[in-house]
N, C-alpha and C positions, 0 to 999 in steps of 0.2 A: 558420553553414553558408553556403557560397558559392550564391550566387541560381541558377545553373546547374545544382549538384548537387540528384540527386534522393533523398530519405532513401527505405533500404529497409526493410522492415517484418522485423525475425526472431523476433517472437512476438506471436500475437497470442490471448485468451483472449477465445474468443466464449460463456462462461457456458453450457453443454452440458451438465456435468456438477460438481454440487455438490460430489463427491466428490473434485474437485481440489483443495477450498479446505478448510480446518481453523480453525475458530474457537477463537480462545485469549483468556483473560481474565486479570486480575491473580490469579485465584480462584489460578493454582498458584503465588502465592506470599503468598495469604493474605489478597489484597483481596477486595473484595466486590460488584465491578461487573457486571453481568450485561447478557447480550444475547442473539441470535442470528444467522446469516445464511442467508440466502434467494436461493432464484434463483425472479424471477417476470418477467412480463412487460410491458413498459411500451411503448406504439403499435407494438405486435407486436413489439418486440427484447426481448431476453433482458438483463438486468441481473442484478447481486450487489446486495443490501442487506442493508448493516449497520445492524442497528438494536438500544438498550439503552438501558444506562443506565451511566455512568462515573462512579467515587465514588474521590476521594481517600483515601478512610476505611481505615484502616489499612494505609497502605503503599500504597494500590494505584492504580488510574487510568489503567486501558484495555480496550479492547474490541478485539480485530481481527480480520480475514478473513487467513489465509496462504497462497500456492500455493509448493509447491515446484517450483524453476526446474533443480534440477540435472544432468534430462537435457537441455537445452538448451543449446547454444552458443552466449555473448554475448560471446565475447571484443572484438566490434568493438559494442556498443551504445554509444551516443552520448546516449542520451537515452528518457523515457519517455513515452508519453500519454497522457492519462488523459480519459476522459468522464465528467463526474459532476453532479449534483443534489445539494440537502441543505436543510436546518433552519438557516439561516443561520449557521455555523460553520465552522472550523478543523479542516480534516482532513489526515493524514500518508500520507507512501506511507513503509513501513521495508523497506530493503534488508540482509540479510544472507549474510556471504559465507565461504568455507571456510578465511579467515582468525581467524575467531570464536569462542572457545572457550565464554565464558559466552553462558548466555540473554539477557540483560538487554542485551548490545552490536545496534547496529543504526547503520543511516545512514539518516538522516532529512532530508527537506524534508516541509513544508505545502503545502496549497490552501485557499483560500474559497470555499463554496460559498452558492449561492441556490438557490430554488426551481425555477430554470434548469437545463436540462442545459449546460454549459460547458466547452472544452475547453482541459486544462491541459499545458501543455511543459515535462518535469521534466528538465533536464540533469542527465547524472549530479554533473559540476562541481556542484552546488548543492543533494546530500547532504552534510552535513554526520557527521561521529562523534560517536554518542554517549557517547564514554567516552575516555580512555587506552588507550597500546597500538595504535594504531588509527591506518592512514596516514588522510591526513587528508581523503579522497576514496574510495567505493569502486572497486574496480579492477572495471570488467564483465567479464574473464576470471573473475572469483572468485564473481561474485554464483550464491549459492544457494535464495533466498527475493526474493519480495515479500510485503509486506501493504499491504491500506490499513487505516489504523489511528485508532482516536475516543483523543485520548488528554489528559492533561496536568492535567485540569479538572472539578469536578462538575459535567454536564451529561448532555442527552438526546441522544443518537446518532440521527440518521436520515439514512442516505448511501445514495446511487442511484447503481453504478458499470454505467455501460451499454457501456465500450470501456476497454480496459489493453493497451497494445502498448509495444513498446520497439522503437525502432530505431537503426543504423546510417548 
């Protein structure tokens, strides 16, 4: 981004209402990882926390927070922010888009988090696909979903997301 331009903000999710987010587990497809998410307060801001437990065990291996994006207009998003704390591990943001037909595809980067809240700059450039079929970048006109997602690993999930914006 050229030092002069200024990034515009075109979503920003101030955790208001739980009711935007959908916790989804590998359970619908027969894993056995379980968690919850929560909207509590952390020095008076409003945070998402994902917290479980992620088990490889039969097939499975994730936990996540979902908000659907698709009344929103990202055709010009550039990139994501993220605020986050955690349990010293590897946490994903997954983007899916109205390109998608199976459950299972998604575009993926990582963060590391610490006990810190930290804040992370996700270009879209640096989603990655996870599957075939699939241009090799998501297009932000297309994007229909975020998650932030515990995934890959048997481990304990504990993620503190206190700011998710995408901007332009």
């Amino acid at each position: 981004m050229n030092q002069n331009a200024v990034a515009q903000m075109i979503f920003n999710d101030d955790f208001d209402d739980i009711k935007k987010w959908d916790f989804i587990s590998d359970n619908v497809m027969g894993g056995v990882s379980s968690g919850k998410i929560s909207i509590k307060s952390v020095n008076r801001n409003k945070v998402i926390a994902l917290k479980g437990k992620v088990s490889t065990e039969n097939n499975g291996g994730f936990i996540q927070a979902r908000r659907n994006l698709r009344s929103i207009s990202l055709k010009e998003a550039k990139y994501i922010k993220i605020i986050a704390r955690g349990n010293n591990e590897k946490y994903y943001i997954h983007l899916r888009t109205s390109r998608m037909i199976f459950p299972w595809q998604y575009y993926q980067t990582g963060f590391n988090v610490n006990n810190d809240f930290k804040e992370f700059i996700l270009p879209l450039s640096q989603f990655k696909t996870s599957g075939l079929f699939l241009a090799k970048t998501p297009k932000a006109k297309n994007i229909t979903s975020i998650a932030i997602v515990a995934f890959g690993k048997d481990h304990n999930a504990e993620l503190d997301v206190s700011s998710i914006s995408i901007y332009k």
